[in-house]
C-alpha positions as CSV (number, residue, x, y, z in Angstrom):
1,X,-20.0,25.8,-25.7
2,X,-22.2,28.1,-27.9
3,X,-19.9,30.4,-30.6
4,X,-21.5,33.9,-31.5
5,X,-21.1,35.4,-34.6
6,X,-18.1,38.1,-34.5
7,X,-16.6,36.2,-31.7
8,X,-12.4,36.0,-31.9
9,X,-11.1,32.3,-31.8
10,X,-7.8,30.4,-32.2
11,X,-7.2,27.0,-33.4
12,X,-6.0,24.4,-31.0
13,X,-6.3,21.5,-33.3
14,X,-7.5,20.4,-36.8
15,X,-7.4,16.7,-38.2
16,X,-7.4,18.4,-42.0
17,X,-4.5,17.1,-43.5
18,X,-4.8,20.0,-46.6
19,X,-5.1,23.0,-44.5
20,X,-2.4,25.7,-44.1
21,X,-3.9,26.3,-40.6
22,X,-1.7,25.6,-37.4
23,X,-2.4,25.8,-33.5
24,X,-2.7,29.2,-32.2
25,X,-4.1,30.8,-35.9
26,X,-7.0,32.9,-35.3
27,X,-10.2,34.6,-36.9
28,X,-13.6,35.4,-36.4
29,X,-16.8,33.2,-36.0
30,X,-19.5,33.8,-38.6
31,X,-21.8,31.4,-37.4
32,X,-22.3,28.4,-35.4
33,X,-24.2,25.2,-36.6
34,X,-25.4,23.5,-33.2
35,X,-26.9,20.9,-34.8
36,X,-24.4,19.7,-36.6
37,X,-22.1,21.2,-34.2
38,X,-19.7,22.9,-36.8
39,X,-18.3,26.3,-36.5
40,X,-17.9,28.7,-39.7
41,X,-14.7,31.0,-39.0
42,X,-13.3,33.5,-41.6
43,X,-9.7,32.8,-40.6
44,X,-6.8,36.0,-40.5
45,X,-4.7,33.7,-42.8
46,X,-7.9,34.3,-45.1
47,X,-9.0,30.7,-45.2
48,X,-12.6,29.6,-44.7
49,X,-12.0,26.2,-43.5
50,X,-14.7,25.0,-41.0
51,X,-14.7,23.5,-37.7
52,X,-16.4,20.1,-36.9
53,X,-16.3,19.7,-33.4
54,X,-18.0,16.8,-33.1
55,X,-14.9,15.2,-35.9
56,X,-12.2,16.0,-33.1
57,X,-11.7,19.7,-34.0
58,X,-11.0,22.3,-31.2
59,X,-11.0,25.5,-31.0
60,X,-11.0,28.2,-28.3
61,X,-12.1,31.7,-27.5
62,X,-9.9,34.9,-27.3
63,X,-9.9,38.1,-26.3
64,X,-7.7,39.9,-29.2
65,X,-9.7,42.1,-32.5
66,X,-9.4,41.1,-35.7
67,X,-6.2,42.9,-37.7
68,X,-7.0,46.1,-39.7
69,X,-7.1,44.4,-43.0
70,X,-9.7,44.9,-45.7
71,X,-11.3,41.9,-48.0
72,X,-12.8,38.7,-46.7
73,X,-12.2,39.6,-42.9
74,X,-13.6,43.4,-43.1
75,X,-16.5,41.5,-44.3
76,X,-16.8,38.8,-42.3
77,X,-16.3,41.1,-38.9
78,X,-19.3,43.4,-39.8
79,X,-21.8,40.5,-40.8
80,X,-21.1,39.5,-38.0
81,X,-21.8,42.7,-36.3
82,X,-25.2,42.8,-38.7
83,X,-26.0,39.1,-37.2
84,X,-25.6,40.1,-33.6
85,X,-27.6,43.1,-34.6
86,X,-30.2,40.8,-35.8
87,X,-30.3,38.4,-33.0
88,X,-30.4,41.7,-30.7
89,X,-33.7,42.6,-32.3
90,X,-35.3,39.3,-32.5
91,X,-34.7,38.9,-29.2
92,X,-36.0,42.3,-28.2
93,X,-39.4,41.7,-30.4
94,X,-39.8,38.3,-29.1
95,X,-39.9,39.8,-25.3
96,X,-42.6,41.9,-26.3
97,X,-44.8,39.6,-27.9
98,X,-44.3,37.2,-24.6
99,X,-45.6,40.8,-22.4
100,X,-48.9,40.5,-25.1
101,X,-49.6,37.4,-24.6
102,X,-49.5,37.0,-21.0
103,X,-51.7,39.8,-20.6
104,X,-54.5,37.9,-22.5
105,X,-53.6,34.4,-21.1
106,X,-52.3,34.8,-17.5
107,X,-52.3,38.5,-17.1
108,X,-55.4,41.1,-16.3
109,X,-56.8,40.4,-19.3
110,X,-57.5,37.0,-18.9
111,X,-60.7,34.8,-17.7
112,X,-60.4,31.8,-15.2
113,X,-57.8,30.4,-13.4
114,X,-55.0,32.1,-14.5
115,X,-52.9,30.0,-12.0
116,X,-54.1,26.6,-13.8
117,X,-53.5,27.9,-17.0
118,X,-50.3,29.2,-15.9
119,X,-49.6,25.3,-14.4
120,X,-50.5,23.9,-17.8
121,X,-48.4,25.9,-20.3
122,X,-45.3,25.4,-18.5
123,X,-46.3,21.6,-18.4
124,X,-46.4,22.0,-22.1
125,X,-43.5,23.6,-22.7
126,X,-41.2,21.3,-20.4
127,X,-42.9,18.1,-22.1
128,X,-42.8,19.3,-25.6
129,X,-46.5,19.2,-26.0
130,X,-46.9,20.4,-29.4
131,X,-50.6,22.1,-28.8
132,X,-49.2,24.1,-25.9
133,X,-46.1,25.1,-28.0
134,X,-48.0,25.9,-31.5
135,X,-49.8,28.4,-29.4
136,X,-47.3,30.6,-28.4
137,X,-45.6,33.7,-30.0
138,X,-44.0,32.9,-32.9
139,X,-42.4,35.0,-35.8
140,X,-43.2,33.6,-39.0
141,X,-43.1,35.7,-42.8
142,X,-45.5,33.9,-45.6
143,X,-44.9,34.2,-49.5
144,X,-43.4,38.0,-50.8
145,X,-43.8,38.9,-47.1
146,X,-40.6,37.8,-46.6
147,X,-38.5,40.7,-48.8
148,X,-40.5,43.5,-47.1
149,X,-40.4,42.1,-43.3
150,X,-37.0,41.3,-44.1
151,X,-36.1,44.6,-45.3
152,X,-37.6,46.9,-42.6
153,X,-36.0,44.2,-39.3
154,X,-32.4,44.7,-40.7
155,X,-32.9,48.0,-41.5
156,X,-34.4,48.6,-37.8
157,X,-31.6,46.6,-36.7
158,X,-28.5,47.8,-38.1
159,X,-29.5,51.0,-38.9
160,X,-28.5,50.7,-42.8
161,X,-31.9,51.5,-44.6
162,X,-29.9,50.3,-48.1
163,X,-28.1,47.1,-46.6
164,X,-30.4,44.4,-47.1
165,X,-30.6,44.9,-50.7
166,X,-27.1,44.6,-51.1
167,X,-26.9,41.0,-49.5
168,X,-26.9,37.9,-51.4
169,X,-29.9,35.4,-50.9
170,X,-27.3,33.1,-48.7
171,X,-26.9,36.0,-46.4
172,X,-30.9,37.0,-46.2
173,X,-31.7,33.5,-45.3
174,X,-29.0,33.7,-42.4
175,X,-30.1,36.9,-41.0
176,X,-34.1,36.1,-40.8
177,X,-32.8,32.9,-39.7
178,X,-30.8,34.8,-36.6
179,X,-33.8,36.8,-36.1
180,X,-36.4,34.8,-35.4
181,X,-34.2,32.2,-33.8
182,X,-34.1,34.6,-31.2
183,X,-37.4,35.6,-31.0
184,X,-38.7,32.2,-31.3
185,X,-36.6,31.3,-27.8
186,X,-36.9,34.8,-25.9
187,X,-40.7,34.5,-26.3
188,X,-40.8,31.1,-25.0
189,X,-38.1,32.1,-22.3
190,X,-39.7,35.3,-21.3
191,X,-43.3,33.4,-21.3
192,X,-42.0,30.7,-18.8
193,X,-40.7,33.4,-16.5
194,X,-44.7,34.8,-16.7
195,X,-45.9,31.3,-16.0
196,X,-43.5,30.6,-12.8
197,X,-44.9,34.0,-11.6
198,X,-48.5,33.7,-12.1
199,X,-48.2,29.9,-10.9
200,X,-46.4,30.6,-8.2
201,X,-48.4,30.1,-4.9
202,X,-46.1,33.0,-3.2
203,X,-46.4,35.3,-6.4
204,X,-42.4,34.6,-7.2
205,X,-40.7,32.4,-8.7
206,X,-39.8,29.5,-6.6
207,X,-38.7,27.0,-9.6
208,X,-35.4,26.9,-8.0
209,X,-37.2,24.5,-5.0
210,X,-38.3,21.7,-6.9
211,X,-37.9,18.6,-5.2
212,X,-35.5,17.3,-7.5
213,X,-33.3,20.5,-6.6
214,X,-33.3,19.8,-2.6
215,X,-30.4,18.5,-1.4
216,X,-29.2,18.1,2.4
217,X,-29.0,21.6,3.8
218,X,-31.4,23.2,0.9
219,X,-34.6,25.3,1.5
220,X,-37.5,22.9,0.2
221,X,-41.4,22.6,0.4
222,X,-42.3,19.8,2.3
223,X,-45.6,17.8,2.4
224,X,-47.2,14.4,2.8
225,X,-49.5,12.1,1.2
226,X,-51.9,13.5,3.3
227,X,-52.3,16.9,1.8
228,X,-52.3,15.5,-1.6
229,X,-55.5,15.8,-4.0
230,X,-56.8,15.6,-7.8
231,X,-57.5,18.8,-9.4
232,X,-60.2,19.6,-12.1
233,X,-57.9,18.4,-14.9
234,X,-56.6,15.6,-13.0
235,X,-53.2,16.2,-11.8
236,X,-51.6,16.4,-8.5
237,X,-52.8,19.0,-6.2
238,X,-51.2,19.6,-2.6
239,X,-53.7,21.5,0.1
240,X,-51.0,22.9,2.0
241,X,-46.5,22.9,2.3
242,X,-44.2,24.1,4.5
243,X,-41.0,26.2,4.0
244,X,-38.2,24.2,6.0
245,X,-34.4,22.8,5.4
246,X,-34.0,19.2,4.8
247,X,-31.6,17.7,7.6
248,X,-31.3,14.3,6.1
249,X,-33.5,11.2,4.9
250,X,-34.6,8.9,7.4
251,X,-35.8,5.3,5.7
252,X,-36.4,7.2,2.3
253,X,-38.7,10.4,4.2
254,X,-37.4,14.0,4.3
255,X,-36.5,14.8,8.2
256,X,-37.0,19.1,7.5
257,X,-36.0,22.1,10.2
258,X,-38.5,25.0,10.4
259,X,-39.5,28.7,11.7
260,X,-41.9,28.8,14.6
261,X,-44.3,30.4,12.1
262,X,-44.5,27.0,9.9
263,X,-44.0,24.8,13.2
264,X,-47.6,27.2,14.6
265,X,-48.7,26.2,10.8
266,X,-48.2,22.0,11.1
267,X,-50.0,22.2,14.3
268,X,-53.0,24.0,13.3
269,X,-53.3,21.9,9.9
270,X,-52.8,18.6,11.9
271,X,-55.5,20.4,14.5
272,X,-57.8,20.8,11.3
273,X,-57.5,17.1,9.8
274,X,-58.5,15.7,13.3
275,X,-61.8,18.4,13.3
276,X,-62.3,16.7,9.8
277,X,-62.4,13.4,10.9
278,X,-64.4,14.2,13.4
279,X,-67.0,15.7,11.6
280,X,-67.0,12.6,9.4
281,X,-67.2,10.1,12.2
282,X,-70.0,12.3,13.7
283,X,-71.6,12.0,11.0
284,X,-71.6,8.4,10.3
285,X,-73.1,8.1,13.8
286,X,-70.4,7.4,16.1
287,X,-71.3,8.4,19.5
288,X,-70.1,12.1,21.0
289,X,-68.0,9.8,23.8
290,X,-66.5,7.6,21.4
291,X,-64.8,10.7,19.0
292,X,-62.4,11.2,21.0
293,X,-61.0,8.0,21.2
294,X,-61.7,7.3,17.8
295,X,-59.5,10.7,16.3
296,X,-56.8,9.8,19.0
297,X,-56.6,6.3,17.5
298,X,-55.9,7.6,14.0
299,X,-54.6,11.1,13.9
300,X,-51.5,12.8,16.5
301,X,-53.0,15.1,18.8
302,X,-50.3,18.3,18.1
303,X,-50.3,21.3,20.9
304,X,-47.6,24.0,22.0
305,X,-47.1,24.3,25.5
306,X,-45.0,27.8,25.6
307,X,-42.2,27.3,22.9
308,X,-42.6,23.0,23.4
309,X,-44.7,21.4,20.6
310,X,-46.2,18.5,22.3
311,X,-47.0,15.1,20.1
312,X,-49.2,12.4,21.7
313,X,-49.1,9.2,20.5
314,X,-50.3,7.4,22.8
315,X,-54.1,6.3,21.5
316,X,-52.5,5.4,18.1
317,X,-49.4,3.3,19.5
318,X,-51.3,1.7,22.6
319,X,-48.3,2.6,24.8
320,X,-48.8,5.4,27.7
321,X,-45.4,6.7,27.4
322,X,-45.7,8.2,23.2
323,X,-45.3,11.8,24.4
324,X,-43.4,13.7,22.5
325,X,-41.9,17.0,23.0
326,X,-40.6,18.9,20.3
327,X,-38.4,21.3,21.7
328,X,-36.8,24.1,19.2
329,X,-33.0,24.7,18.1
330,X,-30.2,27.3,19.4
331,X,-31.6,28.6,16.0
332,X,-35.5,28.8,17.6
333,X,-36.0,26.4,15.0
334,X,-37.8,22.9,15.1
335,X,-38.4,19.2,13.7
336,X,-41.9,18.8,13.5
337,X,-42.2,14.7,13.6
338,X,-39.7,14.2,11.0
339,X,-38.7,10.2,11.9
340,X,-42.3,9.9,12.6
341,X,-44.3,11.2,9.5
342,X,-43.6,11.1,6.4
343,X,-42.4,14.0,4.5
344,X,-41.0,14.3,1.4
345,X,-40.2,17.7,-0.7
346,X,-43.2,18.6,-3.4
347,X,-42.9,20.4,-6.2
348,X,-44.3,24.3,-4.3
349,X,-46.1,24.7,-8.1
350,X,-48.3,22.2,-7.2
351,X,-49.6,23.3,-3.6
352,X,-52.4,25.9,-3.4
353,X,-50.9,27.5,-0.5
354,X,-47.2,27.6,0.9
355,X,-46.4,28.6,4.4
356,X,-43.0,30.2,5.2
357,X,-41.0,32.6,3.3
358,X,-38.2,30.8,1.1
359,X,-36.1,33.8,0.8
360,X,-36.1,34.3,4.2
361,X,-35.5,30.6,5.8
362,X,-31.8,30.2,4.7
363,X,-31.0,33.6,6.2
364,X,-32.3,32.5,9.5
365,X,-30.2,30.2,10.5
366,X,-27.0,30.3,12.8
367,X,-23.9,31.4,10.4
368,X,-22.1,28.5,12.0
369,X,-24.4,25.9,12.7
370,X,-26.2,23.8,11.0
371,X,-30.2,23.2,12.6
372,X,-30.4,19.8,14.7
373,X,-33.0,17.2,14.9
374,X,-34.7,18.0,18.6
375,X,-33.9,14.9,20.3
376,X,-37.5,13.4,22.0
377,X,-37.2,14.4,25.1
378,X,-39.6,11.7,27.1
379,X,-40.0,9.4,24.4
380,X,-38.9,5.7,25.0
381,X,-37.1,3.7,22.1
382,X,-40.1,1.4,22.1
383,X,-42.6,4.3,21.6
384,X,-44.2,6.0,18.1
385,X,-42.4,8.7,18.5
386,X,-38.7,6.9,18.3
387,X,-40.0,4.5,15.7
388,X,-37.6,3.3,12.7
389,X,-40.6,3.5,10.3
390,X,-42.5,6.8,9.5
391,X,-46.0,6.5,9.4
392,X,-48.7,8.6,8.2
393,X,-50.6,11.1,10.6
């Protein structure tokens, strides 16, 4: 765990063989090195002696105030109060610089695609990438800058207009240290909220439903290989994905439940793939009686009869008897050929266009059930639509 200057702790154990220090002694954190993972404490007993945690030494938190003494532990308990202080403000400053940015970057202010630009700096920033990172807020004070910065955040801080000049080097180092510490990682914070907004095909933040997230009875975004396409820069795009649960994994594809509203959505995107192969066929020459046969061959022929999606097969699987219908849940919800195609959960950051309301999908469903594959109704084992391998549309 993290230890915050100011905060009360007791010792639990210590491998130093010279301290006077014994389990349950307590004192007051002045600062925590995470790096090193070693913990500066200002102990009641008065001793300084440090915590490695990574060398076997423990410590834990409490709840109790330091004792009204004066000396080394007055002292240490309000620097530590002045640190907090500090990080307060840092973290304050470094929020507002985020709001600038994005205003020039992602926000009104900006040119282009605001979305792609959004996409690319949160790329950056989960990758490491040094020229997205070097080009976001940071605080930084340059030659005798320092003393006069310095002097007007701890003053803003703590509210002591005369304190700063009273601290030792040691201590002016560790406060502009604190400071922009926490501006340094509210900026980048705050800015990664921004970007998962203005990303966001749905205009909110739907981070929480990346693929590597969904687990068996999650809300996901589900798409196929068939929706996929390069962008301008050359990554992943997705045309299209659809808001559903995910029921289980059926030979390594997503099988996903769904609203009528995305099941109306599937149909109509299958509907306009087979008008698009169409038009490409027609174009290469093939004959007006041939399309037909030719899109039936390669692409399900989706329709809703009433509340019953129908899936024929039958043209690609050469077997009269691949009708499928797809009949909805107690929940009015439905499995839109999840053994057949396959699905898989995307990440929604990289579709242009999600259908379905995430916040929306988990509250519709039965408090005590959870949403069934339809079971085919007419389709025989031997047919596509029973088939142990998923194919693609």
């Amino acid at each position: 765990m993290t230890y915050q200057p100011g905060q009360r702790v007791a010792l639990v154990h210590t491998s130093d063989p010279h301290t006077q220090l014994r389990p349950g002694d307590t004192g007051t954190v002045r600062r925590h090195d995470q790096q090193q993972n070693i913990v500066e404490v200002t102990w009641d007993s008065s001793s300084s002696l440090s915590m490695c945690l990574d060398a076997g030494d423990r410590i834990q938190p409490i709840t109790t105030t330091p004792p009204p003494t004066g000396g080394l532990v007055a002292e240490a308990t309000g620097w530590a109060t002045a640190l907090q202080r500090m990080r307060a403000a840092g973290t304050e400053a470094g929020h507002t610089a985020a709001e600038w940015w994005a205003q020039d970057t992602i926000g009104a202010r900006a040119s282009g695609d605001t979305r792609l630009a959004a996409r690319r700096v949160l790329a950056g920033i989960d990758d490491g990438d040094p020229a997205v990172l070097d080009a976001l807020p940071r605080y930084t004070s340059v030659g005798q800058a320092v003393d006069t910065a310095g002097w007007e955040l701890f003053a803003d801080a703590t509210g002591d207009v005369c304190g700063w000049f009273g601290l030792r080097i040691q201590q002016r180092d560790e406060a502009m240290t604190v400071y922009r510490d926490a501006f340094d990682t509210a900026a980048t914070d705050r800015i990664a909220d921004l970007c998962h907004l203005a990303a966001s095909p749905t205009g909110t933040d739907v981070s929480h439903l990346h693929p590597d997230r969904v687990r068996v009875g999650d809300v996901g975004v589900f798409s196929g290989d068939w929706a996929r396409a390069a962008d301008l820069d050359g990554s992943d795009r997705i045309e299209v994905g659809f808001v559903g649960i995910l029921i289980e994994h059926w030979n390594g594809w997503a099988v996903f439940s769904c609203t009528r509203q995305v099941a109306e959505a599937i149909v109509a995107d299958q509907q306009r793939h087979r008008d698009q192969y169409r038009d490409s066929l027609r174009e290469t020459g093939v004959s007006a009686d041939e399309l037909d046969r030719r899109v039936d061959a390669t692409l399900a022929n989706l329709s809703f009869d009433g509340h019953v999606i129908i899936a024929d097969q039958r043209a690609m699987s050469d077997d009269p008897d691949a009708i499928e219908r797809i009949t909805p849940d107690g929940d009015g919800r439905y499995v839109v050929m999840g053994r057949n195609w396959r699905w898989e959960p995307v990440d929604p950051y990289a579709c242009d266009r999600i259908v379905g309301d995430p916040a929306r999908t988990r509250s519709g469903i039965g408090r005590h059930s959870r949403p069934e594959p339809a079971a085919p109704a007419e389709a025989e084992p031997n047919s596509a639509a029973a088939s142990d391998t998923p194919h693609d549309r």
